[in-house]
C-alpha positions as CSV (number, residue, x, y, z in Angstrom):
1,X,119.6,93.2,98.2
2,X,116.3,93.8,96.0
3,X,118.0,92.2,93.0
4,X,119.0,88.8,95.1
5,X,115.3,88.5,96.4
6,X,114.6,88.9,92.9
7,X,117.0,86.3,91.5
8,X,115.6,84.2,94.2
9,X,112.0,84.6,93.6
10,X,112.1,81.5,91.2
11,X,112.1,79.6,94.6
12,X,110.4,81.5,97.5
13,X,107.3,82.4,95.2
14,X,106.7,78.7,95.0
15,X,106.4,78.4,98.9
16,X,103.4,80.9,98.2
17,X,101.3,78.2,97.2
18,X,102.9,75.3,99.2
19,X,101.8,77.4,101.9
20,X,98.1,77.3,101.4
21,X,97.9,73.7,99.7
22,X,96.0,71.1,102.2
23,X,94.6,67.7,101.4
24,X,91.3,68.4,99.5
25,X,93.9,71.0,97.4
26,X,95.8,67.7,96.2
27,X,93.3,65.4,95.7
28,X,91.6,67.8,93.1
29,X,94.8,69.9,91.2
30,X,97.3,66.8,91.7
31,X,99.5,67.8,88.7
32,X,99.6,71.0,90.0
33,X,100.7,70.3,93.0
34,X,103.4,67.6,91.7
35,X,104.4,70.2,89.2
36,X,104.9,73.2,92.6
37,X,106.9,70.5,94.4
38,X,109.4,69.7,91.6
39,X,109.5,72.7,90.5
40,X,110.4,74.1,94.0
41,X,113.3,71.6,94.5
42,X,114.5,72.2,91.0
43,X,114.3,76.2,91.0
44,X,116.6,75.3,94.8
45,X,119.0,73.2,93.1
46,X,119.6,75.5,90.2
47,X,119.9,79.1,92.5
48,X,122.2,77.0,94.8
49,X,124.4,76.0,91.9
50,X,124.5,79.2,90.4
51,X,125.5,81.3,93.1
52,X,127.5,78.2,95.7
53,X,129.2,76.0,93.2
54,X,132.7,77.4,94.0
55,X,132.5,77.4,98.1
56,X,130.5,73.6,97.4
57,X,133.3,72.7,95.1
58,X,130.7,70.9,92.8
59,X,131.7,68.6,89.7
60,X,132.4,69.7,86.1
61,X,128.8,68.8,85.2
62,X,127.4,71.0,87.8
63,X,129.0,74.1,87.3
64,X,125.7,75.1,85.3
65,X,122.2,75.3,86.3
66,X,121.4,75.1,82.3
67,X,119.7,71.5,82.3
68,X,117.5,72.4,85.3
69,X,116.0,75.1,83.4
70,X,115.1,72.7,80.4
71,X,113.9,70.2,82.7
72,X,111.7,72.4,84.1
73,X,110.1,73.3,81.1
74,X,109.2,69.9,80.3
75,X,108.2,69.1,83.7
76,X,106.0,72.3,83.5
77,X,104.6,71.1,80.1
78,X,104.1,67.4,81.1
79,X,102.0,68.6,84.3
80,X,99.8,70.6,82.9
81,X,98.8,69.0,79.8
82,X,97.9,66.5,82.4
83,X,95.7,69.2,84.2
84,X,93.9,70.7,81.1
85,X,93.1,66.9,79.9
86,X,91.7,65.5,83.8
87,X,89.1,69.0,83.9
88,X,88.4,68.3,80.2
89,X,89.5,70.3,77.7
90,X,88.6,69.6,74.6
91,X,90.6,70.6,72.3
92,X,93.9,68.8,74.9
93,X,92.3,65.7,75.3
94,X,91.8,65.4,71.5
95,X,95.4,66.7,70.5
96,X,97.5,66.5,73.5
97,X,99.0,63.1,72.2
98,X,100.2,64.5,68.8
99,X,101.6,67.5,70.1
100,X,103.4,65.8,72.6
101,X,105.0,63.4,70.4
102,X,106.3,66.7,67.8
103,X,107.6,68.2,71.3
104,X,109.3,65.0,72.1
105,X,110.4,64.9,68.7
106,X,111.7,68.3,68.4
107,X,113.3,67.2,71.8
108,X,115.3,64.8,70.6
109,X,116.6,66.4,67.2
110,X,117.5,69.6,69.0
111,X,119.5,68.4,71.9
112,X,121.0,65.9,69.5
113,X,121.7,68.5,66.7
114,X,121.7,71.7,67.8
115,X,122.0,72.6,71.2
116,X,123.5,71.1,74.4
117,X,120.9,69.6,77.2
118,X,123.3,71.2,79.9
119,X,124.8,74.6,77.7
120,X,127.7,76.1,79.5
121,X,126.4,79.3,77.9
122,X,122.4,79.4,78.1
123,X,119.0,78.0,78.0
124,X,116.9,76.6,75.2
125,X,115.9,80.0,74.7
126,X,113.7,77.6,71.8
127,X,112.5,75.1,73.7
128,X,111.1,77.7,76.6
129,X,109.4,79.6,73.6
130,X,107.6,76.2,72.1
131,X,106.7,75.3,75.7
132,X,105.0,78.3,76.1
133,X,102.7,79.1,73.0
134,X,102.0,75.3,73.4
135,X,100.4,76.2,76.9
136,X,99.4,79.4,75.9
137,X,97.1,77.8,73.0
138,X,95.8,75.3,75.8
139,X,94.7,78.5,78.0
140,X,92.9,80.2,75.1
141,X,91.2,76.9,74.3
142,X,90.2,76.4,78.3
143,X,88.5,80.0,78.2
144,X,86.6,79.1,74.5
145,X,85.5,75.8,76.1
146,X,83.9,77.6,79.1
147,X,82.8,80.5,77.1
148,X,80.7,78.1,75.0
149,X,79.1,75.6,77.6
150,X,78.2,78.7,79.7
151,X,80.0,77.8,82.6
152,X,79.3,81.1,84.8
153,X,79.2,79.4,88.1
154,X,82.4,77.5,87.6
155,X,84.3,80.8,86.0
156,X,86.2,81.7,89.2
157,X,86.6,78.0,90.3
158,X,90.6,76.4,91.3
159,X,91.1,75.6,88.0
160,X,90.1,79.6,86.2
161,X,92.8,80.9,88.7
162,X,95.4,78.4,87.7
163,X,94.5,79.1,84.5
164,X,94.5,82.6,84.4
165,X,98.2,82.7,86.4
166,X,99.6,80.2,83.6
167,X,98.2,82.6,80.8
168,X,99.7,85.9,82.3
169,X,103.3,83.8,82.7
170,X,102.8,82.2,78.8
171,X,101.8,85.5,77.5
172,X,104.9,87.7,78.6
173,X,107.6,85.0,79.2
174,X,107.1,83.8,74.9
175,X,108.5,87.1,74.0
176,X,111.1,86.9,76.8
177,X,112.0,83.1,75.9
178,X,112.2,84.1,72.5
179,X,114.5,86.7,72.7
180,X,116.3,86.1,75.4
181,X,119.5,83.8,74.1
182,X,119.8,86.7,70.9
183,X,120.3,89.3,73.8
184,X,122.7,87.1,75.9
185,X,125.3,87.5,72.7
186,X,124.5,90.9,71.5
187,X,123.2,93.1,75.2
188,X,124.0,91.2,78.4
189,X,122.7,93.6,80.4
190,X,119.6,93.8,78.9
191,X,119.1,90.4,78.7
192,X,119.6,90.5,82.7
193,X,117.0,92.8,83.0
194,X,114.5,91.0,80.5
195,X,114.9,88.3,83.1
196,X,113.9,90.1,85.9
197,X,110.7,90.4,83.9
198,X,110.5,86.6,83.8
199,X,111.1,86.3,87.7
200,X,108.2,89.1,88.4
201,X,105.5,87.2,85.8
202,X,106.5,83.7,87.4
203,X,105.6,85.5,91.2
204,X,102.2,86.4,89.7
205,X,102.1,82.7,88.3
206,X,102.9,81.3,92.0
207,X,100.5,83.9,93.7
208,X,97.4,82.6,91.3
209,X,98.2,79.0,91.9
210,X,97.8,79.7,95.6
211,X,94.5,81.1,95.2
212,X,93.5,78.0,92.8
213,X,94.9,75.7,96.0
214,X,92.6,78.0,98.3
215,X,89.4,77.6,96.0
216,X,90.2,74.0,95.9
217,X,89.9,73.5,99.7
């Protein structure tokens, strides 16, 4: 029972910060809020085909969840380069078009070369990983922007919290993105349980985007 709330975190920790969202929420953390949405009805569609597709009797192209995941991480990466470049960062707003054009790039090349867009075996374990420094280098340069305008009344504003919850889920899930499609091959059980660790980090993630909604009311 534990491990299906757990393998269904992924969705009900979104409705964490659904929950507390109003109006004045949107209007100031709009990617955010455009990112919790999609993300919410993604994270649905992908548990429902992973665990109904037989008793739904979905198509071929259904029968994995695989393309959600790495829509989701561009999704995730699209929304909040678009939130670190509207409270101005920087460091984003003067290099967010060039990275975004290598991660297209590398986009491209990979699902052309390399891997399939919808794998019937896993993930872009690689994409995932190049998702997440990328947004673990726009945290670091978020808290070195504030550190050096001396921003201590705006430190524990909407935007620190949604900050902070994005590096905690950046920081552990690199490691788990990275080494996640090795383990699949070599220790499926362990790689099931290195998961788990993703599902916990991304509840943390949800829980600190909810209190970013509730500062922004």
């Amino acid at each position: 029972m534990l491990q299906r709330i757990l393998d269904w975190s992924e969705v009900w920790a979104l409705c964490i910060p659904l929950f507390v969202i109003n109006k004045q929420s949107v209007y100031l953390l709009k990617p955010i809020f455009v990112y919790v949405t999609i993300a919410f009805l993604m994270n649905l569609s992908g548990n429902i085909i992973a665990d109904y597709k037989e008793e739904l009797h979905l198509p071929e192209w259904l029968q994995q969840n695989t393309f959600l995941y790495n829509l989701h991480s561009i999704l995730r990466y699209a929304c909040f380069t678009i939130f670190f470049a509207g409270i101005k960062v920087p460091f984003v707003v003067k290099f967010n078009r060039y990275i975004s054009e290598f991660l297209l790039l590398f986009i491209i090349i990979n699902f052309s070369v390399f891997e399939k867009f919808n794998s019937n075996e896993h993930i872009s374990g690689l994409l995932l990983s190049i998702e997440a420094f990328i947004l673990l280098v726009y945290c670091i340069s978020y808290y070195l922007h504030n550190l050096n305008e001396e921003q201590q009344n705006e430190r524990y504003s909407a935007d620190f919290w949604i900050v902070t919850g994005l590096s905690i889920y950046v920081v552990i899930n690199f490691f788990v993105f990275l080494f996640y499609v090795p383990l699949i091959d070599s220790n499926i059980g362990l790689a099931e349980k290195i998961w788990d660790i993703h599902n916990i980090a991304y509840i943390v993630f949800c829980i600190f985007i909810a209190k970013g909604f509730y500062e922004g009311r």
